[in-house]
C-alpha positions as CSV (number, residue, x, y, z in Angstrom):
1,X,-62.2,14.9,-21.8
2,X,-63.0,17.3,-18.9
3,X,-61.0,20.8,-19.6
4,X,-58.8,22.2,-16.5
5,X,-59.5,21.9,-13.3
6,X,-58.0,23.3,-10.2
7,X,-57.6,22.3,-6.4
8,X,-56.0,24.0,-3.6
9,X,-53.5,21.1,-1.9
10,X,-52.2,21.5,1.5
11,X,-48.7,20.6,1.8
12,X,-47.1,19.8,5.1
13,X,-43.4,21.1,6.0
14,X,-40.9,18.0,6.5
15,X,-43.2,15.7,4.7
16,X,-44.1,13.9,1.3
17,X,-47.2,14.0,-0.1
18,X,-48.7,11.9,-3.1
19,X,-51.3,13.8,-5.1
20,X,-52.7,11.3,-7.8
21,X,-54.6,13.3,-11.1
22,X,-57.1,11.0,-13.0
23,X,-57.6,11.9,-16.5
24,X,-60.9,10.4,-18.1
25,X,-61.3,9.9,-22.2
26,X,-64.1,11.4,-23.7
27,X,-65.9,7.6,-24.1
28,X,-65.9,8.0,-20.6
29,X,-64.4,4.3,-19.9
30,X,-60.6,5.1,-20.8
31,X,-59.0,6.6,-18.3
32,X,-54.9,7.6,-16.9
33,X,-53.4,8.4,-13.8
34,X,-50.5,10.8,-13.2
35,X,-48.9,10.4,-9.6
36,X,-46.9,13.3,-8.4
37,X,-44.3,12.9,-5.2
38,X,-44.2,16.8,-3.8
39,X,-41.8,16.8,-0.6
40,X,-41.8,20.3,0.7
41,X,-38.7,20.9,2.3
42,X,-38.6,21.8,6.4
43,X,-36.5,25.2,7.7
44,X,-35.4,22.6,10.5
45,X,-34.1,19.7,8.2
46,X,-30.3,19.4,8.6
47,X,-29.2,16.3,7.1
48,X,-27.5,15.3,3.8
49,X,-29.4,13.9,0.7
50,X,-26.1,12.3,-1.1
51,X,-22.8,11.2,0.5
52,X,-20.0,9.5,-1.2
53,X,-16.7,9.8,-1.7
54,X,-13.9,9.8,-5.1
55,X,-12.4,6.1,-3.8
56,X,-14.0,3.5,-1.4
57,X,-17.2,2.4,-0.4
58,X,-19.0,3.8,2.9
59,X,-20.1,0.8,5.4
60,X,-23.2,1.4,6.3
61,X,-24.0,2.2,2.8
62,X,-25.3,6.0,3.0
63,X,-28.7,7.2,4.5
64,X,-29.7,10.5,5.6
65,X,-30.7,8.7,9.1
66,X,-27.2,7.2,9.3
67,X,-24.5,9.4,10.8
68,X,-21.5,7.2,11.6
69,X,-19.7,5.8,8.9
70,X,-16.4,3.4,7.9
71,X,-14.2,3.0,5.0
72,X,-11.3,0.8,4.5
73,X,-8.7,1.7,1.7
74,X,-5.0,0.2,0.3
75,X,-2.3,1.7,2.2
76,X,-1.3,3.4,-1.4
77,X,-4.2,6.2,-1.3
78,X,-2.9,9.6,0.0
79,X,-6.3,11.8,-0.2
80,X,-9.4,11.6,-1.1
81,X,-12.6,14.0,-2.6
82,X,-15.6,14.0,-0.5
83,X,-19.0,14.7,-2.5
84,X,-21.9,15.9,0.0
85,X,-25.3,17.0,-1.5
86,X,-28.4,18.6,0.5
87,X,-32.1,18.8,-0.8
88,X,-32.0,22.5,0.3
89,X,-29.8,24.7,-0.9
90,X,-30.2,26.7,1.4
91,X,-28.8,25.0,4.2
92,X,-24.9,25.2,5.0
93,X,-23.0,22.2,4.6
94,X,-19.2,22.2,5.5
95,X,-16.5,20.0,7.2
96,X,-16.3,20.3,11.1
97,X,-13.4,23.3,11.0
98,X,-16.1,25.7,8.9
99,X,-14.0,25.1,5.9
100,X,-15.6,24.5,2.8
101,X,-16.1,20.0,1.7
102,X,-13.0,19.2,-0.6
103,X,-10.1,16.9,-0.7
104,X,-9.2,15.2,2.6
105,X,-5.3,14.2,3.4
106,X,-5.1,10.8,4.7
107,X,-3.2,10.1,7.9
108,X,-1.0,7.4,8.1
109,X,-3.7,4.8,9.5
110,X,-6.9,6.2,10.8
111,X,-8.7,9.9,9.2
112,X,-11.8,11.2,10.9
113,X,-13.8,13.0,8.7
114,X,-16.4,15.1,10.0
115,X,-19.2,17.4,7.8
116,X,-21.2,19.5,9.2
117,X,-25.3,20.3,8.6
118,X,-26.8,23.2,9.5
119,X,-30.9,23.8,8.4
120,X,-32.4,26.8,7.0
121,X,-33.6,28.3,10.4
122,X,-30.2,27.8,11.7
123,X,-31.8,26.2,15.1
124,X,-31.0,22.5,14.0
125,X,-28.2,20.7,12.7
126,X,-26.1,17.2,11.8
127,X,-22.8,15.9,11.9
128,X,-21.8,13.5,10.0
129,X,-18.2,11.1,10.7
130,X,-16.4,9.2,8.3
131,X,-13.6,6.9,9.7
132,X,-11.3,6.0,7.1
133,X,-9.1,3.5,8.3
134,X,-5.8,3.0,5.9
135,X,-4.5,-0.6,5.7
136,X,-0.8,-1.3,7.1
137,X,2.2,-0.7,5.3
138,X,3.1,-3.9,3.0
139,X,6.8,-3.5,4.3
140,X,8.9,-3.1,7.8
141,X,8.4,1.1,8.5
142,X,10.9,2.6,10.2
143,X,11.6,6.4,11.2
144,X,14.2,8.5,10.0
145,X,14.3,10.2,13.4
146,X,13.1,7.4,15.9
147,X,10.8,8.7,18.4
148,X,9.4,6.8,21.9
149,X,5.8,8.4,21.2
150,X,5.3,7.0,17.9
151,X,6.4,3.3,19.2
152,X,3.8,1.0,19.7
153,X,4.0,-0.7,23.3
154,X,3.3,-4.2,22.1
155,X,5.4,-5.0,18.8
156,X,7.9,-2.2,19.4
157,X,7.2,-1.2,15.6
158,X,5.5,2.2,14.3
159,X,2.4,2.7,15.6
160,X,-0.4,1.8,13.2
161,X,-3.6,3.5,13.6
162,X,-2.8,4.6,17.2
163,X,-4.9,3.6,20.5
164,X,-4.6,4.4,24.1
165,X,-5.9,2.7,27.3
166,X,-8.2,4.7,28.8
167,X,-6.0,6.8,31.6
168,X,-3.0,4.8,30.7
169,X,0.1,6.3,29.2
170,X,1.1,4.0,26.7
171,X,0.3,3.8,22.9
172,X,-0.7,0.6,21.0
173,X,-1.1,-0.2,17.3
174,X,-5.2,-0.5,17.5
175,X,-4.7,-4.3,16.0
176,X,-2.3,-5.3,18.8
177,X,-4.3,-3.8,21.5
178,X,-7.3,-5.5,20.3
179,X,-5.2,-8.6,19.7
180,X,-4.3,-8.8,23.2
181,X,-7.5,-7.8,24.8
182,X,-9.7,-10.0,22.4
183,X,-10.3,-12.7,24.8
184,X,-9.1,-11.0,28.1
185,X,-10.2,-7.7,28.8
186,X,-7.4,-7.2,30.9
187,X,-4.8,-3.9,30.9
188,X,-1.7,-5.5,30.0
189,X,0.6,-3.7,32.3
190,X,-1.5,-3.0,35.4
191,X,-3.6,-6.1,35.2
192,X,-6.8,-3.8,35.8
193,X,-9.8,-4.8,34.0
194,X,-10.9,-2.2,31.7
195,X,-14.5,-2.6,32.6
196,X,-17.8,-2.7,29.8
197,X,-17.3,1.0,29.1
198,X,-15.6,2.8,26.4
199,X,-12.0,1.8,27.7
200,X,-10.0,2.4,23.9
201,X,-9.6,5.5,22.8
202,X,-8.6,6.7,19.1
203,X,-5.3,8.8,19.5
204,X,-6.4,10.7,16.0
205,X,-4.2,14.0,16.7
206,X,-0.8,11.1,17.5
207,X,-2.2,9.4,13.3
208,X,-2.1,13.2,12.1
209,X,1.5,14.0,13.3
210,X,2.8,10.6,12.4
211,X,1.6,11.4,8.8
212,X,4.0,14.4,8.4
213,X,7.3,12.1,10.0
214,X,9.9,11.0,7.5
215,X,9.4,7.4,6.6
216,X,12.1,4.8,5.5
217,X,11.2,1.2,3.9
218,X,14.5,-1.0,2.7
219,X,13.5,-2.6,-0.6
220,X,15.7,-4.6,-2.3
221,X,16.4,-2.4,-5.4
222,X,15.8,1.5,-3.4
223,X,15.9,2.6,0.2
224,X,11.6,4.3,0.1
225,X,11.5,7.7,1.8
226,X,9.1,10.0,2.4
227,X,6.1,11.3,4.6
228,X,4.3,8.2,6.5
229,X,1.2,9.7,5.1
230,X,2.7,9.4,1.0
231,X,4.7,6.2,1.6
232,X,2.4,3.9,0.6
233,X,2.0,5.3,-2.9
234,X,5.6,5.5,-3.5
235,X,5.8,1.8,-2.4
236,X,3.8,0.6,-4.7
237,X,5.2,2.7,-7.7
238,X,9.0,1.1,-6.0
239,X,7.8,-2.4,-6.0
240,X,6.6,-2.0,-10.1
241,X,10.3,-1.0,-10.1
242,X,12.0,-3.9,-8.3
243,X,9.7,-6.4,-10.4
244,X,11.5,-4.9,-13.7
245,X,14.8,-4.0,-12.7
246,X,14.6,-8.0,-11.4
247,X,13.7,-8.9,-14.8
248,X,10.4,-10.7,-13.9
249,X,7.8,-11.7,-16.0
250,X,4.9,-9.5,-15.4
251,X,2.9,-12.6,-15.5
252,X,4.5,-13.6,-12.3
253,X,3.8,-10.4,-11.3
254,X,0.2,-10.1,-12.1
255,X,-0.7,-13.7,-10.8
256,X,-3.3,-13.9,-7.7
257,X,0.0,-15.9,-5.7
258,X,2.5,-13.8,-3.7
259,X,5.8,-12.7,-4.6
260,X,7.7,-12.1,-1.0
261,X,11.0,-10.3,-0.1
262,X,13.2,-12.3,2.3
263,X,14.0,-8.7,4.3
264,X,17.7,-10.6,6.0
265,X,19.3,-10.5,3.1
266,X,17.1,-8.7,0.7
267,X,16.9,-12.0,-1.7
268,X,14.0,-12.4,-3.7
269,X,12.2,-15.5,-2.5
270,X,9.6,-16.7,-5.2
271,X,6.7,-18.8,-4.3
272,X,5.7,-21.7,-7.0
273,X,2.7,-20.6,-8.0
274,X,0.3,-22.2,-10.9
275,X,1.0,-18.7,-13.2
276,X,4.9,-19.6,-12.8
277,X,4.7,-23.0,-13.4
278,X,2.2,-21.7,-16.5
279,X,5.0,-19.2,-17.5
280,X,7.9,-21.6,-17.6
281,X,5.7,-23.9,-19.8
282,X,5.7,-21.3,-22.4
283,X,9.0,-20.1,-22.4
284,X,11.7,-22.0,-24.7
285,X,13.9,-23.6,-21.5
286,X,17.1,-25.1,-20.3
287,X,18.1,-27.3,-17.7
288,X,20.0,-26.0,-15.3
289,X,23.9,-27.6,-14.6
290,X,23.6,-26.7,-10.9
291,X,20.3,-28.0,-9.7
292,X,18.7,-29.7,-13.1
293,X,15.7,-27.7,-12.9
294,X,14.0,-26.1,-16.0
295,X,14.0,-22.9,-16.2
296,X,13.5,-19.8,-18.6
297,X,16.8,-19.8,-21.4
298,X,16.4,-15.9,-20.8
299,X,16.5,-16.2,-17.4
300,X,19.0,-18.5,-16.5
301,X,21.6,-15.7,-15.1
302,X,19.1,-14.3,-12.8
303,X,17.7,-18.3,-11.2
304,X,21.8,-18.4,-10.6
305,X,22.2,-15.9,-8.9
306,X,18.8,-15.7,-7.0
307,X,17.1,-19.0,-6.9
308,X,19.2,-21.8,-7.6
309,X,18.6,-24.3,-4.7
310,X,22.3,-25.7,-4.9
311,X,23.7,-22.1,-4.3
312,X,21.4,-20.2,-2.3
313,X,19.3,-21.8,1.4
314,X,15.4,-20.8,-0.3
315,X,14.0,-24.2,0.5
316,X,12.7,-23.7,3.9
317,X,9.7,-25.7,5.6
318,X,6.0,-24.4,5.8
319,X,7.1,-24.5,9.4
320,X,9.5,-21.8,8.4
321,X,7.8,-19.7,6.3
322,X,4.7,-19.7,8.4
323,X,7.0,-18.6,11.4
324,X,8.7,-15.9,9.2
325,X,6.1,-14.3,8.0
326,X,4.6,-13.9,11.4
327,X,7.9,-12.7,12.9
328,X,7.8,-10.1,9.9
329,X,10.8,-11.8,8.0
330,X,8.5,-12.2,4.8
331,X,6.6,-9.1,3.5
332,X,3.8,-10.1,1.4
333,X,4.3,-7.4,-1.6
């Protein structure tokens, strides 16, 4: 076996060598290689090795090349961490305002996250955008002080995730705009076509003052109120609420089918579903004097009062239900 030997290896800046080191037995036949990856780091690199963030996942997935990124959460997340790593430590890495990369507060629909790169030399440098995009609300949202500028121009509801015409002075939820523009790319009330170029513009600064309104949502067991931007995580903690206080088996609960709040008269409509049909086969049960059905013994006040199809209208058409639940009478929870 040869003893040490030494070799002077140029190294290129921005690039990665591979420097292979062949080690021969004494027999002279044996022998081992030892690959080494050195990468030596350039002054003028300003872009991230790691990006990723405490909750959702980044489409495209991350690469230092990409800069634009998109994230869809549930309407029940309220903030999120951003972790941001560079090869160099030397470089500064911070979010577009200087400040240092932390915890991000959502806006009601739409976030833009920036971070900023700068390299070693200072003469380069990378931004990098994250658009988190909040689903909508599961319920009607209304505002405790109603305002014209947060009303969306097509469904006369909140604004979600607010868009502009280009040089037009009305706001649009971004899925009704593009719902009415999908097939005609028409401005709906001048009748001008909005052309091939970048005709909808992201109203972020209108998302990030909507966050910080007072929000109300009518359930059927609390009146849900708080910031537009927190709302959704309350909801969600409200609707665990209405499902006990209503006495319903968290199997119904937990079962892939919807359970749906008729919002006229706040009755809980249930859907049959295979996990109900399921539960009621495992419960001891008693026909019902009204409407002969079978249901739960334990039960049996609350199908009276609520479901019983000889007291209470619930048997509607899929005609019906399909047109409620696109007028907004149904809210899927």
């Amino acid at each position: 076996m040869q003893g040490a030997v030494d070799k002077l290896v140029k190294l290129t800046e921005g690039q990665t060598h591979t420097i292979e080191i062949v080690v021969t037995a004494e027999d002279g036949t044996s022998t081992k290689i030892y690959t080494l990856l050195i990468r030596r780091l350039s002054a003028d690199d300003a872009s991230l090795s790691q990006l990723d963030m405490s909750v959702g996942v980044l489409q495209p997935a991350f690469s230092p090349l990409v800069v634009q990124y998109q994230c869809y959460l549930p309407s029940s997340i309220n903030s999120l961490s951003i972790h941001a790593n560079t090869e160099d430590e030397a470089m500064r890495l911070s979010m577009s305002d200087g400040s240092p990369v932390s915890t991000v507060a959502l806006n009601a629909g739409r976030t833009v996250i920036q971070l900023s790169v700068s390299s070693v030399n200072g003469k380069s440098s990378t931004v990098y955008t994250i658009a988190v995009v909040k689903n909508r609300l599961p319920v009607t949202l209304q505002l405790k002080t109603t305002s014209e500028k947060y009303e969306c121009a097509v469904c006369c509801g909140v604004v979600s995730c607010p868009s502009r015409i280009k040089d037009g002075p009305y706001v649009y939820c971004q899925s009704c705009l593009k719902e009415l523009t999908r097939t005609n790319k028409v401005d709906p009330f001048t009748g001008c076509t909005l052309g091939e170029e970048q005709w909808l513009l992201e109203d972020n600064s209108l998302d990030k003052a909507l966050a910080q309104e007072i929000g109300v949502c009518p359930l059927p067991s609390a009146l849900v109120e708080d910031n537009v931007g927190s709302i959704g995580a309350r909801l969600s903690t409200e609707r665990l609420k209405v499902v006990q206080s209503e006495e319903v088996s968290c199997f119904i609960a937990l079962s892939l089918r919807p359970i749906f709040v008729y919002q006229k008269d706040v009755n809980l409509f249930f859907a049959l579903t295979h996990a109900h049909t399921m539960f009621l086969c495992m419960q001891p049960s008693t026909a019902c004097p009204d409407c002969s059905k079978k249901v739960p013994t334990d039960n049996m006040t609350l199908h009276k009062e609520k479901i019983c199809s000889a007291k209470h209208t619930h048997n509607i058409s899929k005609q019906q239900v399909s047109a409620n639940c696109t007028s907004g009478y149904f809210t899927h929870l």
